[in-house]
C-alpha positions in Angstrom: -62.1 -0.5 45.0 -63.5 -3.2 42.7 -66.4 -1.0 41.9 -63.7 2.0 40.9 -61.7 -0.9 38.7 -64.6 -2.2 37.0 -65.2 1.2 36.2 -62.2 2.2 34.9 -62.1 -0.6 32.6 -65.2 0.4 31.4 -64.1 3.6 30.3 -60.8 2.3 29.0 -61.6 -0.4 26.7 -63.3 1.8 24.2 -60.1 4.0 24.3 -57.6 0.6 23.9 -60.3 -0.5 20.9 -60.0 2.8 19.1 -56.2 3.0 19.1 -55.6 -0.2 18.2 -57.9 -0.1 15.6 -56.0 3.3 14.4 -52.7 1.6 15.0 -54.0 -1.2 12.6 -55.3 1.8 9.8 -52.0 3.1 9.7 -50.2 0.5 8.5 -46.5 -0.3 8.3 -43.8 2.4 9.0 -42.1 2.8 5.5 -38.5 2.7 6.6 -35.1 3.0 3.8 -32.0 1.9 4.3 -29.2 2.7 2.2 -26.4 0.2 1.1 -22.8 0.9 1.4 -21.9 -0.5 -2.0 -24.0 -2.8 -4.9 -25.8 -5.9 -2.7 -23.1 -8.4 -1.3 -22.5 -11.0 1.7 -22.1 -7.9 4.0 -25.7 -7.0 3.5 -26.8 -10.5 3.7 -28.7 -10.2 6.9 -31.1 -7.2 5.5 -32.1 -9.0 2.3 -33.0 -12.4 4.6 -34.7 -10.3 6.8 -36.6 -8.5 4.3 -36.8 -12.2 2.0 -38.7 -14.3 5.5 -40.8 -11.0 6.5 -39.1 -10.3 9.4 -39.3 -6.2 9.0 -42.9 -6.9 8.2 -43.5 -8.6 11.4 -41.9 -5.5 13.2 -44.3 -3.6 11.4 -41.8 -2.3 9.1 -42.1 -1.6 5.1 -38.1 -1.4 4.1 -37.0 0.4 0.9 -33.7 -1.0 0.1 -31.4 1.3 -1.9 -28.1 1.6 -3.7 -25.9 4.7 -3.0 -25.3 6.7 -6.1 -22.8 10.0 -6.2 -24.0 10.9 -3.1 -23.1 8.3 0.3 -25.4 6.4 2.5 -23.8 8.1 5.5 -24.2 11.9 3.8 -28.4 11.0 2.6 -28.3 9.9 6.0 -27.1 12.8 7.5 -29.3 15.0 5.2 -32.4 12.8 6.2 -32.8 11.4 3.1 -32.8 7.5 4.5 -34.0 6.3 8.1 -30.5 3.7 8.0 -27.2 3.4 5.9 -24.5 1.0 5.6 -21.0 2.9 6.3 -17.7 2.3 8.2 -16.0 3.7 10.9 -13.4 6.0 9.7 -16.7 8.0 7.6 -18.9 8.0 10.7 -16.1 9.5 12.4 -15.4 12.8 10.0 -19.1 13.3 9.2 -19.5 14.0 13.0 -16.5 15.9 13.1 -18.2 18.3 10.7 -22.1 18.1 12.8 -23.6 15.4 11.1 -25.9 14.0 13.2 -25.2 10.2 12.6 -24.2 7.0 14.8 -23.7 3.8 14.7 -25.9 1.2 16.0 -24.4 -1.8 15.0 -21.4 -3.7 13.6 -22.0 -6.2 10.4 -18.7 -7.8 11.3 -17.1 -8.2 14.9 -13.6 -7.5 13.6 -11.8 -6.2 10.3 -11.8 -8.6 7.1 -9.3 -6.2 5.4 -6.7 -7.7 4.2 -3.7 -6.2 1.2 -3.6 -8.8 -1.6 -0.3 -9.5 -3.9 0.4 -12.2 -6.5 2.4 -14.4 -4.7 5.3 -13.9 -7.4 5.6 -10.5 -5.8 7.5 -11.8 -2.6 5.3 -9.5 -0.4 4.2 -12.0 2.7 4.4 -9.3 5.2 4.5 -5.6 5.7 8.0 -4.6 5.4 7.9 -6.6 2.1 6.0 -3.4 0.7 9.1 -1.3 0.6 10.6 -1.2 -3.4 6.9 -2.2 -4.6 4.5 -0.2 -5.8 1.1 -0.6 -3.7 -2.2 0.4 -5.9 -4.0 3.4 -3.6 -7.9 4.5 -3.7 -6.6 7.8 -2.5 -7.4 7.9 1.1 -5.1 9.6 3.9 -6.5 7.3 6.3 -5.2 4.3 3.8 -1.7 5.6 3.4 -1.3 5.9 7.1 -2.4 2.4 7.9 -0.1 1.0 5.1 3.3 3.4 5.9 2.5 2.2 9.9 2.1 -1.3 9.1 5.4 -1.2 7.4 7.1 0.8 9.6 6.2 -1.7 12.6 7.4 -4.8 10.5 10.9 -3.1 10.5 10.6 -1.5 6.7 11.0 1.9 5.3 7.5 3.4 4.7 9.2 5.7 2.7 9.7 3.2 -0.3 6.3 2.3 -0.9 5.4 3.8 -3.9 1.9 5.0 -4.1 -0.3 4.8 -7.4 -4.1 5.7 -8.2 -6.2 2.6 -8.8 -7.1 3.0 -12.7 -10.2 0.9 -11.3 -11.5 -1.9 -9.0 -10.7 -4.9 -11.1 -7.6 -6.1 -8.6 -7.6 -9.0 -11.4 -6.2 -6.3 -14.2 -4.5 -4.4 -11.7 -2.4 -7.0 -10.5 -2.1 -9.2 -13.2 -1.0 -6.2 -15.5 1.5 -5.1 -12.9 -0.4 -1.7 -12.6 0.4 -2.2 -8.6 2.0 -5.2 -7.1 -0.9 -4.7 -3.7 -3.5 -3.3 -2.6 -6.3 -3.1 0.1 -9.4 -5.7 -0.2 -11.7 -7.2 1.5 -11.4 -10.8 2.8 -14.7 -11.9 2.1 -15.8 -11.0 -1.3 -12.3 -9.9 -3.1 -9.9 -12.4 -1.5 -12.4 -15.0 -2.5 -12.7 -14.1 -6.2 -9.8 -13.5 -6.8 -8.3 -16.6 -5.6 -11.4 -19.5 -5.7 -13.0 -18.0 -8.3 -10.3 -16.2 -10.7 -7.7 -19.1 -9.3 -4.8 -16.3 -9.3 -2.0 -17.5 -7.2 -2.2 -14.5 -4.6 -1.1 -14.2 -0.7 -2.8 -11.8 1.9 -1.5 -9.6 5.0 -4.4 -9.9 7.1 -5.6 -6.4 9.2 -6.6 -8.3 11.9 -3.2 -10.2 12.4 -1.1 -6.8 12.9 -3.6 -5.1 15.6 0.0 -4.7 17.9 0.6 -2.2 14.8 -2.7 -0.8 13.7 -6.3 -1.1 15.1 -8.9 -2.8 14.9 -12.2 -0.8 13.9 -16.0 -1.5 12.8 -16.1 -1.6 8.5 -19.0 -2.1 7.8 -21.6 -0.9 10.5 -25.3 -0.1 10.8 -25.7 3.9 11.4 -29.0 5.9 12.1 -29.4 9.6 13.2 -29.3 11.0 16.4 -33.0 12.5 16.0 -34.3 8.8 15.7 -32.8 7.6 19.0 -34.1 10.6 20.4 -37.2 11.0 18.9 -38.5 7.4 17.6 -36.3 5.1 19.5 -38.8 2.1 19.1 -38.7 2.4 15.1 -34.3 1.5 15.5 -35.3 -1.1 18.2 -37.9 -3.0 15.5 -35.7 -2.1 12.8 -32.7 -4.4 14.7 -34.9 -6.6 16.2 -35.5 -7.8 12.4 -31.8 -7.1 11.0 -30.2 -8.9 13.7 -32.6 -12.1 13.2 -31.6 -11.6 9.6 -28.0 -11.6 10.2 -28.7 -15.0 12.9 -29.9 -16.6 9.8 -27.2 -16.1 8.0 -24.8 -17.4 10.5 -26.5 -20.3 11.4 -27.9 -21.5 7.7 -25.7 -19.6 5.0 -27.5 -20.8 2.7 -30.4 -18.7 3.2 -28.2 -15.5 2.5 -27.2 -17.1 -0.6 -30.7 -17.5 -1.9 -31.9 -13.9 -0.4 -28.9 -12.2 -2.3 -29.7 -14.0 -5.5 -33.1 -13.1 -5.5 -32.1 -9.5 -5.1 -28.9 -9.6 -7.7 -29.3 -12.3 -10.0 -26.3 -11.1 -11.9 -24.3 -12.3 -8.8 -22.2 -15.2 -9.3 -23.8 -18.2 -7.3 -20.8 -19.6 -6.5 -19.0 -16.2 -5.1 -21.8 -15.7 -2.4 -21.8 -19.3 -1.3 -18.2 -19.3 -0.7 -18.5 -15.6 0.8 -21.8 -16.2 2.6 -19.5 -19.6 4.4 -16.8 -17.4 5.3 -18.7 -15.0 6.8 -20.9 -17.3 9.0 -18.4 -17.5 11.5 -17.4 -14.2 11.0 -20.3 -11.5 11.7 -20.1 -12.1 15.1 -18.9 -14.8 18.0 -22.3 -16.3 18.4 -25.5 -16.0 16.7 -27.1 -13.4 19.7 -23.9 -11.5 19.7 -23.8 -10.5 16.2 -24.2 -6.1 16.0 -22.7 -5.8 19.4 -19.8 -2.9 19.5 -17.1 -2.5 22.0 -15.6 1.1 23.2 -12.1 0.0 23.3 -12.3 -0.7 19.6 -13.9 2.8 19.0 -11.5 4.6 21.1 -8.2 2.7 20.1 -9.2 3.7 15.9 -10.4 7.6 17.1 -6.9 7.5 18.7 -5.3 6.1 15.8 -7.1 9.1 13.4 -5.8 11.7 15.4 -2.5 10.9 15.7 -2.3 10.8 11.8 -4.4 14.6 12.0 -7.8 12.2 10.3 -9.9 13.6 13.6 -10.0 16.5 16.2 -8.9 15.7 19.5 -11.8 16.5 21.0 -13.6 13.9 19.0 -16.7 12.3 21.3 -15.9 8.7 21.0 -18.6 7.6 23.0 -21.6 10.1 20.9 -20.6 8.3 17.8 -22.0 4.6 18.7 -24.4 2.8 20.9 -25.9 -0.9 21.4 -28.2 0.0 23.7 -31.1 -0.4 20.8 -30.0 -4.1 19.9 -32.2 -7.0 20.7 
């Protein structure tokens, strides 16, 4: 028997030589991701990853890149980019049409979105939205979250008036009375608008009202289908180094502050260090819990879309995400 193993080695090690000399000649997988919007807090954990060499040391060359007419989730779906930035409610159509896409993490453990008024408006909670005018991007999904909201707080849904954003300056929009609210995000507009633009504004919080509406993942890490299946070792390396990213950026926010400027020196220092702060305790509970999903939240937000006709009822809640490729 030792004769037969001392063989075997012998014929083996030239075979483990060569391949990890080959392994060594090819290099680094080249790998691109594409953003969900221009570079900001949410992606804060990719640029610190990608700043320290941490997709490097998972033998990963990343290509970070903007979306342009065409989304991250649709280049994705077309194989155009290995990951993408998106959100829930455009994972969930683009599979209802046989995109082959799914989540594989979430960037923030619960919803940041938040409707912003001046605070000379009146509006402090939902059913204060009826008689005002609320500034819409256009979406069905967004009208049904804002007629339910108000129709849970006791208000007529009815008498919300509805008007196309002109643009995504809320400053101008609100100040000029274009809209008296509309739908932002907590930790980039919320922050200007109030720290950094010092307008006197109040907030109804998603997350406060998930007795009315749900809960769901905005944004999220998605890959395709043919990767778990077919290269699932390049999404675990890939989220071995995001996730140590996005640990970073919880524990030492200052690091995403100096990654992000590097990136986008026309951002505004002091936006990302106040955003960057409120997001540290925000990505996830703890530090090794940060891209972990739960089903519940999938299946109460699918449930949610179809009962305002946004997804078929035969919808596969449990196709469209997984952690199983997290560290």
């Amino acid at each position: 028997m030792r004769r037969l193993v001392a063989l075997l080695v012998v014929l083996l090690l030239p075979l483990a030589t060569a391949c990890s000399s080959d392994a060594a000649a090819s290099g680094p997988r080249h790998v691109t991701v594409v953003l969900d919007w221009t570079p900001n807090t949410n992606h804060s954990g990719l640029y610190v990853a990608q700043e320290r060499g941490y997709f490097a040391d998972e033998g990963l060359d990343v290509t970070i890149v903007e979306p342009g007419e065409t989304s991250g989730t649709q280049l994705l779906a077309a194989g155009k980019a290995d990951f993408a930035y998106s959100v829930a409610e455009s994972i969930v159509p683009a599979r209802d049409q046989g995109a082959d896409v799914v989540s594989v993490a979430t960037v923030i453990e619960h919803n940041t979105s938040s409707l912003i008024s001046l605070r000379s408006a009146g509006i402090t909670r939902p059913r204060d939205l009826a008689g005002h005018t609320y500034g819409t991007y256009g979406s069905k999904l967004e009208e049904a979250l804002v007629r339910r909201l108000v129709q849970c707080d006791g208000g007529d849904p009815a008498a919300v008036k509805m008007a196309p954003l002109a643009s995504d300056d809320f400053r101008v929009g609100l100040t000029q009375h274009q809209f008296d609210a509309a739908w932002v995000f907590d930790a980039w507009d919320t922050i200007r608008l109030r720290d950094i633009d010092h307008l006197d504004v109040t907030t109804i919080p998603f997350i406060d009202h998930t007795d009315c509406i749900p809960d769901w993942y905005t944004p999220l890490v998605a890959t395709t289908g043919a990767h778990l299946r077919d290269d699932p070792e390049l999404v675990r390396h890939f989220l071995a180094a995001l996730a140590h990213g996005y640990r970073d950026s919880m524990t030492t926010p200052s690091a995403a502050v100096s990654a992000l400027h590097a990136a986008a020196p026309e951002l505004s220092t002091d936006l990302l260090t106040r955003s960057a702060g409120y997001l540290s305790t925000r990505y996830a509970s703890s530090p090794d819990a940060w891209g972990h999903q739960s089903g519940s939240v999938w299946a109460a937000f699918v449930a949610f879309l179809q009962d305002n006709g946004l997804a078929s009822r035969s919808f596969d809640v449990a196709g469209a995400w997984s952690d199983d490729y997290l560290p």
